[in-house]
N, C-alpha and C positions, 0 to 999 in steps of 0.2 A: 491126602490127595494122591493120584495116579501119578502127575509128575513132580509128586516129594516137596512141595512146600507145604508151609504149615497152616496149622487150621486152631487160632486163636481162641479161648474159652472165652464167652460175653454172655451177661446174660441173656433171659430168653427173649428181650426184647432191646433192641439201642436206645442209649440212654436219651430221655425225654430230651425235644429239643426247645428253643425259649429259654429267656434269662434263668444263667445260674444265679442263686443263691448269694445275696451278699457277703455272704462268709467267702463264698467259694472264691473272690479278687481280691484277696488278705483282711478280711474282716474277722477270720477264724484264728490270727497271725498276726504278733507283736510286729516283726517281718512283712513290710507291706512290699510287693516285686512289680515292678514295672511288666505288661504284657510281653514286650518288647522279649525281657530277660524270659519270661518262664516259657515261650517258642522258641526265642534265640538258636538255641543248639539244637534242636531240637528237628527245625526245616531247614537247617546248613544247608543239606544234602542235597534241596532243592536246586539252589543257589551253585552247586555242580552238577548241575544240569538231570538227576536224577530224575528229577521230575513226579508222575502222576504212575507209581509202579503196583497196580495191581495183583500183587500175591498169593493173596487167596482165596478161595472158592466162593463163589456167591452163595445166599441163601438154598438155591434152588440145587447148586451140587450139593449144599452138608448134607440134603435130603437122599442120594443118592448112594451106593453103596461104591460103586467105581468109579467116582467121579473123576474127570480131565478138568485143566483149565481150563477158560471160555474160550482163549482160540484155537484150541484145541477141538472143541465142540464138532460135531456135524450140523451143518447146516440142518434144520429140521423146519422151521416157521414157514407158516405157508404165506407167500410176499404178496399174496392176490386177500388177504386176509382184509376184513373192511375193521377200522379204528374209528371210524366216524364219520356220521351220518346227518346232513344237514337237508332242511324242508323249511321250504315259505306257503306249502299249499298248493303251490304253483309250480315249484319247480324244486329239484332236489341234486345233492352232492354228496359223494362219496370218498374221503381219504382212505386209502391203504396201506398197510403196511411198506411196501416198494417205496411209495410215495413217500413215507416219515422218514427211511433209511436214508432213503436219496440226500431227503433234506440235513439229514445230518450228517450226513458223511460232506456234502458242502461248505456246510456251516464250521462243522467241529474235527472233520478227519486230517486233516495235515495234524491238528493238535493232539487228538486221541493216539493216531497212529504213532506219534513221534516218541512219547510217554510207552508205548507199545514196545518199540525198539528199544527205549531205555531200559524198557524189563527185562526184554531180551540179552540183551548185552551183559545186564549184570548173574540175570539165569544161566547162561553160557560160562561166563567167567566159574561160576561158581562148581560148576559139573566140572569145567577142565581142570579148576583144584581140589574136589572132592571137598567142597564146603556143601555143610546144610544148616538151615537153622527151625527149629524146633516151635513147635505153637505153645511149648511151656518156656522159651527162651523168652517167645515174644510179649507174653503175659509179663513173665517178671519184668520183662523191661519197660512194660507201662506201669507195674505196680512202684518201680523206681522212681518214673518218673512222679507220679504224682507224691511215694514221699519225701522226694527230692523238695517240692514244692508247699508240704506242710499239707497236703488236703489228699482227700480217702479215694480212692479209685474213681468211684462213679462221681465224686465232685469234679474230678480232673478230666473225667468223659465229659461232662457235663462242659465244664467251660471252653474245650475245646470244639465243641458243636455250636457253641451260644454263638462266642466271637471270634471263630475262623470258617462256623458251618462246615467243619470235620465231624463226622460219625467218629463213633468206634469201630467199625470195620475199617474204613476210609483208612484212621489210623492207626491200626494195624498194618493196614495192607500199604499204604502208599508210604509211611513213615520211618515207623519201626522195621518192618522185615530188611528192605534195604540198610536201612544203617545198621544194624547188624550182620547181613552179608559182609556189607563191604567192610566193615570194621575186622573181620575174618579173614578179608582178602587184605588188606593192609594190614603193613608195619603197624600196631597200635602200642608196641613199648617204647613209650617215648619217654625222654629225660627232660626235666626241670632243674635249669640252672641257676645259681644264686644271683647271678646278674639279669636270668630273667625275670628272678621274683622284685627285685629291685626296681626296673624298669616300667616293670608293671605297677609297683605302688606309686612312682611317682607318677604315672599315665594317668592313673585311678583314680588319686588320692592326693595328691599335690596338688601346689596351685597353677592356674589356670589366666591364659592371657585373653584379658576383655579386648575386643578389637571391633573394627570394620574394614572393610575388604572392595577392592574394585578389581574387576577380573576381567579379561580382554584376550583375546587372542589374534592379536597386532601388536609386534614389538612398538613398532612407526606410534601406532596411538597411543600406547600404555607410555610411550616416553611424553608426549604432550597433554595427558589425562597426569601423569607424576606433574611437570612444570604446571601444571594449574594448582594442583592439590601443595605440592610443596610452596607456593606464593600464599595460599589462604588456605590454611587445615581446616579454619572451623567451617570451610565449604566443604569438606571431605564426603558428606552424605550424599547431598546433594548433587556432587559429580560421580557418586557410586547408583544412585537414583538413573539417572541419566544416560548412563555410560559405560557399566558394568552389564556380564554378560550371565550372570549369574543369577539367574531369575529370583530365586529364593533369598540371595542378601539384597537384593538390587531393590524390594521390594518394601527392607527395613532398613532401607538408608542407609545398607551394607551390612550392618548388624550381622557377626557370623557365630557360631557355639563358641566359646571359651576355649582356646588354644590350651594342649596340653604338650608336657615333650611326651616322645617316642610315639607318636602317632601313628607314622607309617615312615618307610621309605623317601616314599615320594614327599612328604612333608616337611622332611626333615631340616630342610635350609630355610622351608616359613614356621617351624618351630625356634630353629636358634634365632632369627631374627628379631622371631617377636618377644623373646624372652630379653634379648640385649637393646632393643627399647627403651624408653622411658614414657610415661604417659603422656599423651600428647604428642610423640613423636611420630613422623610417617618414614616408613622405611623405603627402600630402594628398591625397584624392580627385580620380582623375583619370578623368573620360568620354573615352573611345575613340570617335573621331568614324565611324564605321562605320556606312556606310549599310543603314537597315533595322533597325538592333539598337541597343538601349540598353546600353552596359558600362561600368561603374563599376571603378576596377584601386587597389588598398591596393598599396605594396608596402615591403619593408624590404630598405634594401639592406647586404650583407655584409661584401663586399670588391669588390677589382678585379683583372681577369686583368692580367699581363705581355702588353706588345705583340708580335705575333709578327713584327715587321719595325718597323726604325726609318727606314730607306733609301729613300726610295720610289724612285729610280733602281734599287736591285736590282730591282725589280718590275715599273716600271714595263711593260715588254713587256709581259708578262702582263695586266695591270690594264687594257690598253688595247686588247687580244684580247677580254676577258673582257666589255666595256663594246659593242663593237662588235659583238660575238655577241647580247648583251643587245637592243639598242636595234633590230636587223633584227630579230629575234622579236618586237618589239613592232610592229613595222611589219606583219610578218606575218600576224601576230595582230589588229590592227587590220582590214589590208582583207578578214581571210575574213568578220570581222563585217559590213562593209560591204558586202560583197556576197551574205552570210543575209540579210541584213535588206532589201536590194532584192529579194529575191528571193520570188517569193510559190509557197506550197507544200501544195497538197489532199493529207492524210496522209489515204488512205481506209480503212487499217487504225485509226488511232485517233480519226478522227472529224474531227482538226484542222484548222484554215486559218491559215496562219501567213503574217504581213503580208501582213491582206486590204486594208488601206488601198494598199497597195503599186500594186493591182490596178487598186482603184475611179480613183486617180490617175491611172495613163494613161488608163483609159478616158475617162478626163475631158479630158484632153490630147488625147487622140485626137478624142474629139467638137469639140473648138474648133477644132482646124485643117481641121474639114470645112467 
């Protein structure tokens, strides 16, 4: 393409779309993988706000011999254009092109545009460090992924279109090229420590605390929702039912996933708790140190799972793939933030200016060295 991204090999048509293949969701695989895990890493990137990032040329430039991106296009479509033509015999209507744009720039454009800037931002980053990435990088990295995943290319097109309705261009273009920029623009040599392989197996693979949970956010209630529950445990549902603000346990009578240690940060004191319990017992008010929100968490715990691995040498590979994948997305993840936030941006559809300090800065910088 004209402005230097790349242009993906696919066959000559995207892969059929409708259910894949029951091989294709580990029936081809002693290794059966939860959806969950085989996207997991995969739309991190998302989840850093990367978003809907557009890449590469549409069908209509590979046709093309100088092709530009599409915002880059000229305006060429005639907006007085008729798309469609209604008649009762009687009387007759006209949609137009104007008309369709309109409607979706209403509908979809704060959302479209935002994804737009997202590309933006990480295209700019990449020009000011002289990164590029390659339409045979971005191949290999889907042919990775799929046999990362045990199945052949076009199965892994395939399941991806079934149950996410991603194309293979889609991902190409919104998935892979980004995670590969930014994994260029980021730090991506990272170190795995024996204590984090440790940590990890017991998160993983350890046992796990059965519990129920009431959550509140009122010190005042959560100490008179404790003196109910501490006077009658085997009411503990029923006042989690009741009284808990946590829609999801509140609705199985607190019922919450299996506690493991090393959760997160912020768990870390309703992990040690629930581990130094005894069945049956209900523990003490515990605030969830989460920023921006006050949460108070009752919980009574049940039982304990069975460790699902006692080995960690069985594992270890794995735990140590898994940590390593972890810690680049976090890397990832980090500089697209850092380079949103250097980056200053007139949203003229929604009125915004986002890190105008950004601006005022250099100009400040700029005037002193005059």
């Amino acid at each position: 393409m004209a402005d230097g991204t790349p242009t993906p090999e696919f066959p000559t048509a995207d892969a059929p779309a409708g259910p894949a293949p029951a091989a294709a969701f580990g029936g081809a695989s002693k290794k059966k993988k939860p959806w969950a895990l085989l996207m997991g890493g995969t739309f991190a990137l998302a989840a850093a706000g990367v978003g809907a990032m557009q890449l590469v040329e549409t069908e209509q430039a590979k046709a093309a011999p100088n092709a530009v991106a599409p915002e880059q296009a000229p305006a060429v479509a005639d907006g007085s254009r008729v798309l469609a033509k209604l008649s009762d015999g009687k009387h007759s209507f006209k949609i137009t092109q104007d008309q369709v744009e309109a409607e979706c720039l209403t509908r979809y454009g704060v959302e479209v545009l935002e994804s737009m800037i997202n590309r933006a931002t990480v295209k700019m980053a990449c020009e000011a460090g002289g990164v590029s990435v390659t339409g045979a990088e971005v191949n290999a990295e889907i042919l990775a992924a799929a046999k990362k995943y045990e199945v052949d290319r076009d199965t892994w097109l395939r399941m991806l279109e079934a149950e996410r309705g991603v194309t293979p261009t889609q991902y190409a273009n919104d998935v892979i090229w980004p995670k590969l920029a930014l994994e260029k623009l980021a730090d991506t040599e990272v170190t795995v420590t024996q204590d984090d392989v440790k940590k990890a197996f017991v998160r993983t693979y350890g046992p796990k605390v059965k519990a129920r949970m009431i959550m509140t956010d009122n010190l005042r209630r959560a100490q008179e929702i404790y003196s109910q529950a501490a006077a009658n445990p085997e009411n503990f549902g029923a006042l989690a039912r009741q009284h808990s603000i946590d829609e999801g346990s509140k609705a199985l009578d607190g019922v919450i996933p299996p506690i493991s240690m090393y959760g997160s940060e912020e768990t870390a004191e309703l992990e040690r708790k629930a581990f130094a319990l005894k069945d049956g017992e209900i523990s003490s008010i515990i605030q969830l140190p989460f920023p921006g929100m006050r949460r108070y968490v009752i919980i009574k715990r049940e039982g304990v799972t069975d460790p699902a691995a006692t080995k960690l040498d069985e594992v270890r590979p794995l735990i140590e793939e898994q940590l390593r994948e972890q810690k680049v997305q976090e890397s990832v993840a980090k500089v697209f933030m850092e380079i949103r936030d250097r980056t200053v941006v007139h949203n003229f559809l929604t009125g915004e200016v986002k890190n105008p300090q950004t601006a005022a800065g250099s100009s400040a910088d700029a005037a002193a060295t005059r």
